[in-house]
C-alpha positions in Angstrom: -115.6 35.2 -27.9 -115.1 31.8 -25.9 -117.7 30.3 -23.8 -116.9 28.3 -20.4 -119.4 25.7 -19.6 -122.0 26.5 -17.8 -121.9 23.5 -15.4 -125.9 22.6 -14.5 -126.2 19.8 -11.9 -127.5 16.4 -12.3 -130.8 15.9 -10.2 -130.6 13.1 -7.7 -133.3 11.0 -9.9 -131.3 11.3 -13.0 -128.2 10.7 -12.0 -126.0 9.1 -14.7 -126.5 5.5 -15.8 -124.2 2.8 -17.2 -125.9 -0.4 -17.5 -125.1 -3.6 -19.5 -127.8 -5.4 -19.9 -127.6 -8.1 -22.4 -130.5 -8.3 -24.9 -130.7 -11.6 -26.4 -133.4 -12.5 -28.5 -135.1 -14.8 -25.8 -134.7 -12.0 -23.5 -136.3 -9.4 -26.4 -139.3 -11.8 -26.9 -139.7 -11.9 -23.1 -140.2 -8.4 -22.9 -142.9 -8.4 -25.7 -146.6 -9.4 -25.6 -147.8 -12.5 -27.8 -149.6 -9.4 -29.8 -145.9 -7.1 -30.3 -144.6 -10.3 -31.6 -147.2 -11.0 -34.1 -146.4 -7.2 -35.5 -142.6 -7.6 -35.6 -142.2 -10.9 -36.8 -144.8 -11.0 -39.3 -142.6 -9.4 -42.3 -144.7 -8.8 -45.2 -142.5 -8.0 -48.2 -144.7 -6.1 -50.7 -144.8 -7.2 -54.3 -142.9 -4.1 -55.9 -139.8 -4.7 -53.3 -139.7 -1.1 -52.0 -142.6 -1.2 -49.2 -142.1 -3.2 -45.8 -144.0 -3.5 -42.8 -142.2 -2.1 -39.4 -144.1 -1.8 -35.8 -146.3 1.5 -35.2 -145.3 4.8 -34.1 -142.1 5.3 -36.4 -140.1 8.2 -35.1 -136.4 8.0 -37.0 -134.7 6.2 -39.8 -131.5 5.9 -40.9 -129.2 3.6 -42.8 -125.3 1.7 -42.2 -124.0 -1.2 -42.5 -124.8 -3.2 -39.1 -123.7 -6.8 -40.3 -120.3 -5.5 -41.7 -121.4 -7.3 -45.0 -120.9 -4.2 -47.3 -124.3 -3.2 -47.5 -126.8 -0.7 -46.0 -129.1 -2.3 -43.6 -132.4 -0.2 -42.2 -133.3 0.9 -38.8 -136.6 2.4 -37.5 -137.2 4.4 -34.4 -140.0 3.9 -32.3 -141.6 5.7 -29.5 -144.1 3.6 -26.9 -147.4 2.7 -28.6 -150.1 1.6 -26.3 -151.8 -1.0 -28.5 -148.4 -3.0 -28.5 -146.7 -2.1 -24.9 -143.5 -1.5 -27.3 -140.9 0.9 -27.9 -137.1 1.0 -29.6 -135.3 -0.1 -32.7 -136.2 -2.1 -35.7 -133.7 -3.4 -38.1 -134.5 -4.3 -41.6 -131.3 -6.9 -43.0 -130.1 -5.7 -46.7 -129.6 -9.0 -48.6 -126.9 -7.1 -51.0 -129.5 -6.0 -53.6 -132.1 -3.7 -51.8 -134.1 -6.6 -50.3 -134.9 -6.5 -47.0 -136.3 -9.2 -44.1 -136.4 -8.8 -40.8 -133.4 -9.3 -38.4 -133.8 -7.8 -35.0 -136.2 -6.0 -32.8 -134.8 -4.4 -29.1 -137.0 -2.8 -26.7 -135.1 0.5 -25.4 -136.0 3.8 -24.1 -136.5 6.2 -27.0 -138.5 9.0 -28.3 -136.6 11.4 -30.6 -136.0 12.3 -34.3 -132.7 11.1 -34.1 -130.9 7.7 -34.9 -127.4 7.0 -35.8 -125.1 4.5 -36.5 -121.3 4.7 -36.1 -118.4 3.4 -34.2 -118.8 4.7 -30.9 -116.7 2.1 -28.5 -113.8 0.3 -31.0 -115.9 -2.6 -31.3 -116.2 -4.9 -34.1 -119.5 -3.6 -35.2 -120.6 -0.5 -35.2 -123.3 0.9 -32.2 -126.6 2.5 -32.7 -126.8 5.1 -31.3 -130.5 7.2 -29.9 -132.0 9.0 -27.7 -135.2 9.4 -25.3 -136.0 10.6 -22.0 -132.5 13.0 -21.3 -130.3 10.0 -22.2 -128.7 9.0 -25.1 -128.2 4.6 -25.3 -125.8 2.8 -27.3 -126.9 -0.7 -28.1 -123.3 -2.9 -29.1 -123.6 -5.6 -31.0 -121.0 -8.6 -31.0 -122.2 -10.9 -33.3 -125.1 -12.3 -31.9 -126.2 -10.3 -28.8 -126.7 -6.9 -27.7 -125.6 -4.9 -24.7 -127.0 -1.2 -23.8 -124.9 1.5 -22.5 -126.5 4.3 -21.7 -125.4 8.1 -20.9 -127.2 11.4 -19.2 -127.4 14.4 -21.2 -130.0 16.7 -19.5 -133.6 17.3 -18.9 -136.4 18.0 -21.3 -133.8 17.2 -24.8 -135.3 17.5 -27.8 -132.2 16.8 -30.3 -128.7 15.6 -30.4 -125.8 15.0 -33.3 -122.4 13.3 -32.8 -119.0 13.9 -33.8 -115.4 14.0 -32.6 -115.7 17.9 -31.1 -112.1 17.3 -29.0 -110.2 15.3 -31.9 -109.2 12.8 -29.5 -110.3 9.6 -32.2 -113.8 9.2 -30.3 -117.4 10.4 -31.0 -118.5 12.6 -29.1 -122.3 13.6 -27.9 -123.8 17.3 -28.4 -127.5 18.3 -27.9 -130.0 21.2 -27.4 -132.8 21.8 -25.2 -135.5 23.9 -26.5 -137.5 23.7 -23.1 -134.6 24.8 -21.0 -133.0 26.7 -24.0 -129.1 25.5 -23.6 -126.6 23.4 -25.9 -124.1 20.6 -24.4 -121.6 17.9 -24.9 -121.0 15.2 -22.9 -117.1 13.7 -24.5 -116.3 10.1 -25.0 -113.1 9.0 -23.3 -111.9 6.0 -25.2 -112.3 3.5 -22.5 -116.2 2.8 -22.7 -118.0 6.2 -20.2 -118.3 9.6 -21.4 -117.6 12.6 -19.4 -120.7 14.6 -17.3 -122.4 17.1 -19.1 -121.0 20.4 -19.8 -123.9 23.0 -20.6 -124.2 26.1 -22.5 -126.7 28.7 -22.0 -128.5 30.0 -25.0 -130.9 33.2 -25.1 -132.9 31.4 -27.5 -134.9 27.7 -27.7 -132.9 26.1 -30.2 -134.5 23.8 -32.9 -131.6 21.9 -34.8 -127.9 20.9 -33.7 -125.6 20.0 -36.4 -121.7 18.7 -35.7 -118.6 18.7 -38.3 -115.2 19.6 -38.7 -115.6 23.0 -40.5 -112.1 24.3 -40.5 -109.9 21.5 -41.3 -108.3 21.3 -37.8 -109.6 17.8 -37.0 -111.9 19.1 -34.7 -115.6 18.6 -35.1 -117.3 22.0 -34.8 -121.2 22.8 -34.2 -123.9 24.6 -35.8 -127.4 25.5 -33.7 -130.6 27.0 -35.1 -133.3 28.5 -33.8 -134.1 32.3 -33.4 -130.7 32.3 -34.2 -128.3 30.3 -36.3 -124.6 30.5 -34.5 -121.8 28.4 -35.1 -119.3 27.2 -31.8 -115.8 26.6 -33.4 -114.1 24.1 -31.4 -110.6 24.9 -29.8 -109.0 23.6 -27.4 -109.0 26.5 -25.0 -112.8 26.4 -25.6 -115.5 27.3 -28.1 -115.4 30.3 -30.1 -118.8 31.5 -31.5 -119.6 33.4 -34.4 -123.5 34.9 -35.7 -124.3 33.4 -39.1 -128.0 34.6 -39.1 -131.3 35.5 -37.6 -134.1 32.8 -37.3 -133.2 29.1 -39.0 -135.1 25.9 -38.5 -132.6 23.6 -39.7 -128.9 23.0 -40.1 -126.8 20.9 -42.3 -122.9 21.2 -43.1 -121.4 19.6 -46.5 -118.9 20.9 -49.1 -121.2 22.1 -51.6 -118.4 23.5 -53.7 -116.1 20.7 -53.3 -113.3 22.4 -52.2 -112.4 20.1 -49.7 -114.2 22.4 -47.1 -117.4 22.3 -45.5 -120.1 24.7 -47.0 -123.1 25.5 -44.1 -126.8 25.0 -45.2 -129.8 26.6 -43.1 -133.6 26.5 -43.6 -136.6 28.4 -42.3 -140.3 27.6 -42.9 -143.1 30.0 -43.0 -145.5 27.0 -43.6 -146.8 28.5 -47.3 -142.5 29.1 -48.6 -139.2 27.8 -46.9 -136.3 30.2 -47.1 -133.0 28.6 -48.1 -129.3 30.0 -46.9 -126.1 29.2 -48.1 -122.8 29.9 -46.4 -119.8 29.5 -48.1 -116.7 28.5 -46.4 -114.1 31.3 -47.0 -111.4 29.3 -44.9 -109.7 31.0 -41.7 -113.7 30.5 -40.1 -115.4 32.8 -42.4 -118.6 32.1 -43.7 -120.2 34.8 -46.4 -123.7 34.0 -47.1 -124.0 33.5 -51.0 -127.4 32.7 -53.4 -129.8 32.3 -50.8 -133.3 31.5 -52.5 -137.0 30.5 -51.5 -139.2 27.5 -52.0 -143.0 28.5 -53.3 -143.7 25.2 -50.7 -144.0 24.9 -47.3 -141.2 22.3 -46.2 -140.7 20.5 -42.7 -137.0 19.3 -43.1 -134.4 18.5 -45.5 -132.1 15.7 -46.0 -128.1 16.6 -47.8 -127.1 13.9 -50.4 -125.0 13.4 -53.7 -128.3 12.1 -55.9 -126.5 12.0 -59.4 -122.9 10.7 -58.2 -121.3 14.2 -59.8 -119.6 14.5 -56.4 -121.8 17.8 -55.3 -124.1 17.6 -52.5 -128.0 17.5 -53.7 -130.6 19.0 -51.4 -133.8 16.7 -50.6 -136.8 19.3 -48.9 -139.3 17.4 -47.1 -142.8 19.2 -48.1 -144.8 19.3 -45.3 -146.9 16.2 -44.9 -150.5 17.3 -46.3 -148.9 19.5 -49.6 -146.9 16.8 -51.1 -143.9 14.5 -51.1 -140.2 16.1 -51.4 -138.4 18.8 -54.1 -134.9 17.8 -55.1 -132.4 20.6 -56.1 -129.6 19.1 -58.0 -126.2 21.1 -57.0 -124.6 22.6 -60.3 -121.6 23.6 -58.7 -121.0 27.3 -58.0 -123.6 27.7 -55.4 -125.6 26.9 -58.3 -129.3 24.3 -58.5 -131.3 23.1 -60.8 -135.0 23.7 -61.0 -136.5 21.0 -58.2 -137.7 17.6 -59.3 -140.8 17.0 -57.6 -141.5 13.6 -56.5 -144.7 12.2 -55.3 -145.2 10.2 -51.9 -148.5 9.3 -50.6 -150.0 11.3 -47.8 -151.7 9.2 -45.0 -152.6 12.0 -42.3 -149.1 11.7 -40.8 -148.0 14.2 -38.3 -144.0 13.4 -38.9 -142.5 11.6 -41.7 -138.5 10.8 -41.8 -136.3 10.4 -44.3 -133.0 9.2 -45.2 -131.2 8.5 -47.8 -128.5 5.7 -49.1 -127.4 3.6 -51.7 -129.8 0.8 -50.7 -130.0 -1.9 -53.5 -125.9 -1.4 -54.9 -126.4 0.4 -57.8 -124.0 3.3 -56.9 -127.3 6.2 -56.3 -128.5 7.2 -53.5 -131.9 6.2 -52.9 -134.4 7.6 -50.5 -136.0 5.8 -47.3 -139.4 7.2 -45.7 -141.3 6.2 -42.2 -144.7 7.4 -41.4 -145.7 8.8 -37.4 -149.2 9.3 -36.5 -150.1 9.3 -33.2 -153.3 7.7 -34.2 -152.5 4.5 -35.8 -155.5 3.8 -36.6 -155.4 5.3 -40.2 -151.3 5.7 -40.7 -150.1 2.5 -41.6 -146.7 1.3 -40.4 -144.6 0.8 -43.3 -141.8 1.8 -44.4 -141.1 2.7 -48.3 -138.0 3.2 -50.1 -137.7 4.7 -54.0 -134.7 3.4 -55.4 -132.9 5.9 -57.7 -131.9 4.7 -61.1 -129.3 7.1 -61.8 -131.4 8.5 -64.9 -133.0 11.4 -62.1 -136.0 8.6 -61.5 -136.7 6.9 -58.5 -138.7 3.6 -59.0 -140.2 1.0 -57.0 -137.8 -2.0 -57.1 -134.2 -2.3 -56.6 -131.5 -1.8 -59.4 -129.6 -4.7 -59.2 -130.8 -8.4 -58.6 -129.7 -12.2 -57.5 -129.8 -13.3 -60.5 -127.7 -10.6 -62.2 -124.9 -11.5 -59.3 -124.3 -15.1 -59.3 -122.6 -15.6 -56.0 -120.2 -18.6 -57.9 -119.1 -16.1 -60.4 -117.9 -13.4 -57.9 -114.3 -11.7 -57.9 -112.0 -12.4 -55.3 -111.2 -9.2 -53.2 -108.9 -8.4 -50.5 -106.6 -5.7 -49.1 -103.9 -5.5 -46.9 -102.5 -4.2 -44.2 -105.9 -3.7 -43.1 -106.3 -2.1 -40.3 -103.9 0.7 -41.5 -102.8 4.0 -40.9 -100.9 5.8 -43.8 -102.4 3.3 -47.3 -103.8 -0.2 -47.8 -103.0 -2.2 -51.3 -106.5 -4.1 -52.9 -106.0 -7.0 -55.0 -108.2 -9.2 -57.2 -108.0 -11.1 -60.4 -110.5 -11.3 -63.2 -110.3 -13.5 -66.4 -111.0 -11.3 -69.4 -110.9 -7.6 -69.7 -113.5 -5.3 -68.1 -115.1 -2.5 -66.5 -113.9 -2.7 -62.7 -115.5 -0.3 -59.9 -113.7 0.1 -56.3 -115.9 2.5 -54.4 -115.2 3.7 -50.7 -118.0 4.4 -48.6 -118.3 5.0 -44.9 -120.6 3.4 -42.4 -123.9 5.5 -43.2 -123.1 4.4 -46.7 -122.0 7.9 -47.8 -119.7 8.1 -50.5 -116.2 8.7 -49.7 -113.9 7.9 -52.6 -114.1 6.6 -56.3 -110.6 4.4 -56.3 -110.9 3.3 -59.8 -113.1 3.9 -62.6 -111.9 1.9 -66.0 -111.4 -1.4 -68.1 -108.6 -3.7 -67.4 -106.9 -6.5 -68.7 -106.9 -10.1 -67.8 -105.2 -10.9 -64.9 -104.5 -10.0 -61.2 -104.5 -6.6 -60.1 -103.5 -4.3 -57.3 -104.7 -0.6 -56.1 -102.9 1.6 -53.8 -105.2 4.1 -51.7 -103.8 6.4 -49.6 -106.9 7.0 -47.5 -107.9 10.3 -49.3 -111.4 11.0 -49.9 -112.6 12.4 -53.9 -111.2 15.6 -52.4 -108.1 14.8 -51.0 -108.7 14.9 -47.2 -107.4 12.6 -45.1 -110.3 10.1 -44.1 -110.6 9.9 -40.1 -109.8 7.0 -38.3 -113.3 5.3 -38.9 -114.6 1.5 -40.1 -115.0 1.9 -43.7 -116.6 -0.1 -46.3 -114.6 -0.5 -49.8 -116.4 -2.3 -53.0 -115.4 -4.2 -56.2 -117.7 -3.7 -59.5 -117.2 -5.8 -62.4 -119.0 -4.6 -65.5 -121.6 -2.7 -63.2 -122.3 -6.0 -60.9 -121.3 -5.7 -57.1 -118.8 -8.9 -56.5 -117.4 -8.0 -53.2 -117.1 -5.8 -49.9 -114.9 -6.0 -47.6 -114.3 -3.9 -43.9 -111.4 -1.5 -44.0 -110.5 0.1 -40.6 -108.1 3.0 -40.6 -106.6 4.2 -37.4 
């Protein structure tokens, strides 16, 4: 069945806005009381290297590269706090091995669970993107200023996910209302707007959105939870829907089979047990449900990652706040997990935690980032932790590499050319005596995309083709990614590789 959108109209109040107001840092610090600055710029690095203070009233987190340096940098989420007449995004600045120090605070409209970062508008660097009070804002950064763009989606919002859902090269916006109980889009044109809203009614309050290409037609597809879990297949003549399931909380999509197609992962919570569903992807958009199983916790959320670098997406459950920290199910392949890890974080009398996870300090593992939300701050600090992985199935409390493992006069040369490119890009470096040499392809949230090369080599200079496949031989979209050069396990070099 296709679906035409449903077109709802703007109120006069909330008409569409496109602003450009450039946030320096003097204009930032003009915005802020003596008592906001104080809490921002104050950066207290705790001893153990994985706790950090942020300002109050985290709301999001998430994780890319925001300096185009080759390494993940941190941004928090905030939603107004009272005490400190502030609200919007905090960046933590990665100094290549999982330390952090402050680099920028910018006061912007926000309130949601959601924060991403990706290349939105062709720019050099890549925009964060979030979302509060029916519009989504894209701050652009050039260097050394920011500008804000922002875009109506609809009243009363509660979620949104991006993704190219028309294939035309450009992200795209989707979100649900749970209030007003519809789904839209609103589609990014290549020239710096987006198109109005086009809205879809739903017969249900949706809870979760989720956006990827699960068909292999270039197309980003989407996935929406709530009393029902449906999936809208994208096409150009419309969406095409299909029923996947009663009642689901959460949505994720990954190939969990590695197959090079995209597997669908929903979640329900009954408070005491969670109820997990697995779809796999049968191609020609069939889904058959296959070894759904339940949790003996009650779980809030879940995070999808690759935790042990086998090259199958690991699930991360998020116990709810006052049983406990988070259960990790190693994928075995097949549909198949491992008996959960359990791993301890401290409870503070939060009512929302995030997470997301990385490969923070280098080391090759994802590693897992954690924010605390109370609405009274009185008694939940406002800090943010991370627990490193050490690729051994521990996470610890200080990075994995180190400075002085990574002498900055003994790097590697590394460079590639053409770059940008469309069809393959050649890398090239030299090193003096044989050894173990790593190139690693990651995209902008510092997901894995491709292990190039893996092995010892000789003395000498050295070049590697890559044809701009991932590990499972799909073409990588035109994106900014990030590639990496390993010598004998120590990170030497990043550099930028943008394929159109």
């Amino acid at each position: 069945m296709y679906w035409e959108a449903a077109r709802k109209p703007i109120p006069k109040n909330k008409t569409r806005v496109l602003t450009k107001p450039i946030l320096t840092k003097n204009t930032v610090k003009k915005l802020i009381s003596t008592l906001i600055l104080i809490t921002l710029l104050s950066f207290k690095v705790a001893n153990n290297r994985s706790v950090y203070n942020i300002p109050l009233k985290a709301s999001a987190v998430c994780a890319a590269d925001q300096d185009m340096d080759g390494d993940m940098d941190i941004y928090t989420e905030h939603i107004f706090d009272s005490e400190t007449q502030w609200r919007g995004t905090y960046i933590l600045q990665n100094d290549g091995f999982g330390h952090f120090s402050y680099m920028d605070s910018l006061y912007s409209s926000t309130g949601m669970h959601d924060i991403y970062v990706d290349t939105i508008f062709n720019n050099t660097y890549p925009e964060i993107v979030s979302g509060g009070e029916g519009y989504v804002n894209f701050l652009s950064y050039d260097g050394e200023n920011y500008s804000q763009t922002r875009f109506f989606m609809g009243l009363h919002i509660n979620s949104f996910n991006i993704g190219d859902v028309d294939n035309n090269g450009h992200i795209d916006v989707v979100f649900i209302s749970n209030q007003e109980r519809y789904w839209g889009i609103i589609y990014n044109q290549g020239d710096g707007n987006f198109t109005a809203p086009e809205y879809f009614d739903l017969s249900y309050p949706p809870t979760d959105i989720a956006c990827d290409d699960l068909n292999s037609d270039g197309r980003d597809d989407i996935v929406i939870t709530g009393s029902k879990c449906e999936i809208y297949f994208s096409a150009e003549t419309g969406f095409e829907t299909q029923l996947l399931q009663e009642n689901a909380f959460n949505v994720k999509i990954a190939d969990f089979d590695s197959d090079g197609d995209n597997d669908i992962i929903a979640f329900t919570d009954a408070y005491v047990m969670s109820f997990v569903y697995l779809y796999e992807n049968q191609g020609n958009n069939i889904f058959n449900p296959i070894n759904n199983f339940n949790i003996n916790e009650g779980c809030s959320n879940f995070v999808v990652d690759d935790f042990n670098n086998d090259s199958l997406p690991d699930v991360l459950f998020v116990i709810h706040f006052n049983q406990g920290g988070y259960l990790l199910y190693n994928n075995q392949g097949n549909f198949q997990f491992d008996e959960p890890q359990i791993i301890d974080i401290t409870y503070y009398g939060e009512g929302w935690r995030s997470t997301y996870c990385a490969d923070m300090d280098g080391n090759s593992y994802a590693d897992i980032i954690t924010t605390w939300k109370s609405l009274d701050t009185s008694y939940v600090p406002s800090i943010l932790k991370i627990l490193f992985n050490n690729g051994l199935g521990n996470f610890v409390d200080n990075p994995l590499t180190s400075i002085e493992n990574n002498p900055i006069s003994n790097r590697t040369s590394f460079k590639n050319y053409p770059n940008p490119f469309k069809t393959s890009t050649t890398f090239e470096f030299t090193i003096n005596k044989i050894s173990n040499i790593e190139i690693i392809v990651y995209n902008l949230q510092g997901k894995l995309i491709k292990n190039l090369v893996n092995k010892n080599m000789e003395a000498g200079t050295h070049k590697v083709k890559w044809g701009g496949f991932n590990n499972v031989s799909q073409a990588c979209k035109p994106n900014t990614y990030i590639a990496q050069l390993k010598v004998n396990g120590s990170l030497q070099q990043s550099i930028k590789l943008i394929i159109h």
